[in-house]
C-alpha positions as CSV (number, residue, x, y, z in Angstrom):
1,X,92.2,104.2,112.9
2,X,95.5,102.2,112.7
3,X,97.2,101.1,115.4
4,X,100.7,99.2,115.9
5,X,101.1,96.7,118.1
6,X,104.7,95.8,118.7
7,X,105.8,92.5,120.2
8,X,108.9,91.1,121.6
9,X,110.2,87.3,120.3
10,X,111.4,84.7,123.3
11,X,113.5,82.8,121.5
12,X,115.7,85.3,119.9
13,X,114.1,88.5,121.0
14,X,113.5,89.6,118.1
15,X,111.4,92.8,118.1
16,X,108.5,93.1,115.3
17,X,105.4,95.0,114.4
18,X,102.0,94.3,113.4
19,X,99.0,96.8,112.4
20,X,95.5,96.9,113.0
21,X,93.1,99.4,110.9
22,X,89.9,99.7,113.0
23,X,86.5,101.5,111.2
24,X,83.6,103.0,113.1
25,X,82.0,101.5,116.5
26,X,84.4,98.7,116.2
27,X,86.7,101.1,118.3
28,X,84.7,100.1,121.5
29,X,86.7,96.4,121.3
30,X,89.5,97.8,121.1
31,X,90.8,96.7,124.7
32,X,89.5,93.5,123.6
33,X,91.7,93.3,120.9
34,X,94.9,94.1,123.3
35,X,93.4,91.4,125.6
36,X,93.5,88.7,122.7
37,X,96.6,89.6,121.4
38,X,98.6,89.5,124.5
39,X,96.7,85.8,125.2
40,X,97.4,84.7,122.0
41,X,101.3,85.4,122.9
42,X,101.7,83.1,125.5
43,X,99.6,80.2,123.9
44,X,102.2,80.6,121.0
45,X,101.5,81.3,117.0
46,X,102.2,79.7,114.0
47,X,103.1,76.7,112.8
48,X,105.9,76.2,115.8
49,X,103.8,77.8,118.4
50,X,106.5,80.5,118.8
51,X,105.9,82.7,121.6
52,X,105.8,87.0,122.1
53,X,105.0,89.3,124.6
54,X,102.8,92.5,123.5
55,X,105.1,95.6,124.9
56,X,103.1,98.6,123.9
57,X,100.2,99.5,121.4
58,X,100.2,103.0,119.6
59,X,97.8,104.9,117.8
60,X,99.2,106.6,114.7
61,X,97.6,109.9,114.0
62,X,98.7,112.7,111.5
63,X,102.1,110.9,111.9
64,X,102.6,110.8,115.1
65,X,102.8,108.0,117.4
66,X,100.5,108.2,120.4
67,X,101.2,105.4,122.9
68,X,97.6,104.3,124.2
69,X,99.1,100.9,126.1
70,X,102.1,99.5,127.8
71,X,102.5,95.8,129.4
72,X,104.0,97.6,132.9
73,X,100.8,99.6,133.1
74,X,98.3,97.1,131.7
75,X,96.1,100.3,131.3
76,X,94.3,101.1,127.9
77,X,93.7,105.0,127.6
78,X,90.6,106.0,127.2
79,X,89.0,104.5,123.9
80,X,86.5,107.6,123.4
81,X,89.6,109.8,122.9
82,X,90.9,107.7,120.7
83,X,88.5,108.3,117.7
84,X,89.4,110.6,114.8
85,X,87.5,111.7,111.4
86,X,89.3,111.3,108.2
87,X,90.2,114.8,106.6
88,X,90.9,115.6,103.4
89,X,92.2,118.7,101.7
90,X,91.7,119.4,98.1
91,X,93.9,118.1,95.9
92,X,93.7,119.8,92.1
93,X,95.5,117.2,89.9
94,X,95.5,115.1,86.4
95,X,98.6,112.6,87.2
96,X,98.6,110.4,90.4
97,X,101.1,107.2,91.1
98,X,100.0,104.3,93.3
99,X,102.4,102.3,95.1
100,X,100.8,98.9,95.8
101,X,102.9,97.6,99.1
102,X,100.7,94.2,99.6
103,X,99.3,92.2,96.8
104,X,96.1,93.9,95.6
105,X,93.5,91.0,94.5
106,X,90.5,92.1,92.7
107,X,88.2,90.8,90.3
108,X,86.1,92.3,87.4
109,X,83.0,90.3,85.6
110,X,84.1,87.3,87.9
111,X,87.7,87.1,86.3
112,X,90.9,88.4,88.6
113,X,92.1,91.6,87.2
114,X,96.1,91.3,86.3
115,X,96.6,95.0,84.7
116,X,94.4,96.9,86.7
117,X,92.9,100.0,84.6
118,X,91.9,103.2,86.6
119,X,88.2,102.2,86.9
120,X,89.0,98.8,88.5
121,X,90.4,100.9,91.1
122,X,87.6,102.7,91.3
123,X,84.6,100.6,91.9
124,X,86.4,98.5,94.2
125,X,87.5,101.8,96.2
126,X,83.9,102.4,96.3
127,X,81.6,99.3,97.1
128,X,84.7,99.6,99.8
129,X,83.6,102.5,101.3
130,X,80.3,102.3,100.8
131,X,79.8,99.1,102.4
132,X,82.0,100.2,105.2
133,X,80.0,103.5,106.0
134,X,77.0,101.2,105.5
135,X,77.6,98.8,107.9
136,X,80.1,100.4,110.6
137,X,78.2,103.9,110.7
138,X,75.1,103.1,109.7
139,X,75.9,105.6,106.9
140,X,74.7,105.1,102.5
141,X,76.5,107.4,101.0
142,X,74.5,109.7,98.6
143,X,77.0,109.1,95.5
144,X,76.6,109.4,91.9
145,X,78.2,105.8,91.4
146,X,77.8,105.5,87.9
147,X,78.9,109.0,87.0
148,X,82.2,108.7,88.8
149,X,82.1,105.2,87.3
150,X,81.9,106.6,83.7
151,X,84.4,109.3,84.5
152,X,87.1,107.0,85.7
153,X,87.1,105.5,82.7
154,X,88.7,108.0,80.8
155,X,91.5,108.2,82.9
156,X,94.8,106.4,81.1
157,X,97.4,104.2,82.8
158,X,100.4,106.1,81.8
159,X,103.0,104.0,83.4
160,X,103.1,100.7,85.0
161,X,105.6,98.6,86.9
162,X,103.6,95.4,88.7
163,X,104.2,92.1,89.1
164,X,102.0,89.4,90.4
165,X,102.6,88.0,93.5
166,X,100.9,84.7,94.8
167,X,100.9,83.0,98.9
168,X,99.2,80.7,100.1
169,X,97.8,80.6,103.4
170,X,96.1,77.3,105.2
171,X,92.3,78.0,106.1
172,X,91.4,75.6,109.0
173,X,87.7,76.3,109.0
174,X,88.0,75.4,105.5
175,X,90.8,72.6,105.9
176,X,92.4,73.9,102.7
177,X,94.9,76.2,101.3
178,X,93.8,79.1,100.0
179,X,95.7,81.8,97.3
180,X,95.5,85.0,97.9
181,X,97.9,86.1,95.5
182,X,97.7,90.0,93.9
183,X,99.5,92.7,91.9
184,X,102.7,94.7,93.7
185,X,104.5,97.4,92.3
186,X,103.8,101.2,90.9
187,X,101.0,102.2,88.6
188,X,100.8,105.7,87.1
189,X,97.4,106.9,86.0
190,X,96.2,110.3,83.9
191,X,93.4,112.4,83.6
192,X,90.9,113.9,85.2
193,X,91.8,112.7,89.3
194,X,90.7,115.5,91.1
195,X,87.3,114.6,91.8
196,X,88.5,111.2,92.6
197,X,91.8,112.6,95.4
198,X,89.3,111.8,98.3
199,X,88.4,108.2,97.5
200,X,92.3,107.4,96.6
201,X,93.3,108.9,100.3
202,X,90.8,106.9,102.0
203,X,92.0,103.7,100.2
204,X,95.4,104.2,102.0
205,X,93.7,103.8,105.0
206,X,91.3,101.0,104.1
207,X,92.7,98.8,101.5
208,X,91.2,98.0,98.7
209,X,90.2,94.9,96.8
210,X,89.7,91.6,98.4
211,X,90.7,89.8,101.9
212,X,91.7,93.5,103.2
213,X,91.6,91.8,106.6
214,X,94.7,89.4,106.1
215,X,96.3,92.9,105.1
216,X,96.2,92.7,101.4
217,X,95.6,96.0,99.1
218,X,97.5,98.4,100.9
219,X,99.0,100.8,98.9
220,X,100.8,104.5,98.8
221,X,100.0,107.5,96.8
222,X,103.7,108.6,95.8
């Protein structure tokens, strides 16, 4: 589920966007969620405290915007109509380009992958949504990992247009900054894809690789 919360700027009203991707039974916080957001406004954010005010929060769903909360009304709409299944239809295809729009960090044997070759992609897509269906709907998958494994690596990089791109950001449980840098930018793959359409749609939905929660590994299928 994605949602997009959109705030308003005091000093120069300014008006900006966040999203939030929520998985499973995590959809009964939700109105939490709008409750700490809108708090979180008036204490301030950031390194200058700078304050917002949260105007509305919409669900996006088959591309349309649903509005689910306004600040005049102060009501959330009801969360257990909120919920929708990912769909997929079948997609019979042996090219595919990925647009990576937020720096995709991922490792392989303990070492950061740079050039990211199509099984990379792969077995991060799914200890992704394995672990996801695991732990937010009580779900294991039934999956022949290591066959889709083996197949994914026959599939070539045909094209590819990245760059690496590091940020810091300043842990203060940790006291520390931390890199999260990653690889941005377009990478065409070839081969055998079909079997593998689902899992590549569900990653735009869910990231993929590490620290998906600070928004990293979003991408595009283009």
């Amino acid at each position: 589920m994605n949602l997009q919360w959109k705030a308003q700027k005091n000093i120069n009203l300014q008006e900006i966007e966040l999203g939030l991707i929520i998985i499973g039974d995590a959809i009964r916080f939700l109105p939490y969620f709008i409750f700490v957001f809108s708090e979180v406004g008036k204490v301030g954010v950031g390194k200058g405290r700078g304050n917002y005010e949260l105007q509305k929060v919409f669900l996006i769903k088959d591309g349309q915007n649903e509005t689910i909360y306004t600040k005049n009304n102060g009501i959330v709409k009801n969360i257990d109509k909120l919920s929708f299944e990912f769909s997929y239809k079948h997609e019979d295809t042996d090219r595919v380009t990925l647009h990576f729009l937020s720096p995709v960090r991922m490792k392989c044997e303990g070492k950061l992958v740079f050039e990211p070759e199509f099984h990379h992609l792969v077995r991060s897509l799914l200890r992704r949504i394995y672990l996801l269906s695991l732990f937010w709907h009580n779900l294991e998958l039934k999956l022949n990992f290591s066959d889709l494994i083996r197949k994914s690596e026959k599939v070539v990089v045909r094209d590819m247009d990245i760059k690496w791109f590091d940020w810091t950001r300043f842990s203060s449980r940790q006291n520390t900054k931390m890199k999260l840098g990653g690889f941005v930018g377009k990478i065409t793959y070839e081969g055998k894809l079909t079997e593998f359409m689902p899992f590549l749609r569900l990653g735009e939905l869910i990231h993929i690789g590490k620290n998906c929660s600070f928004g990293l590994g979003k991408y595009k299928i283009v």
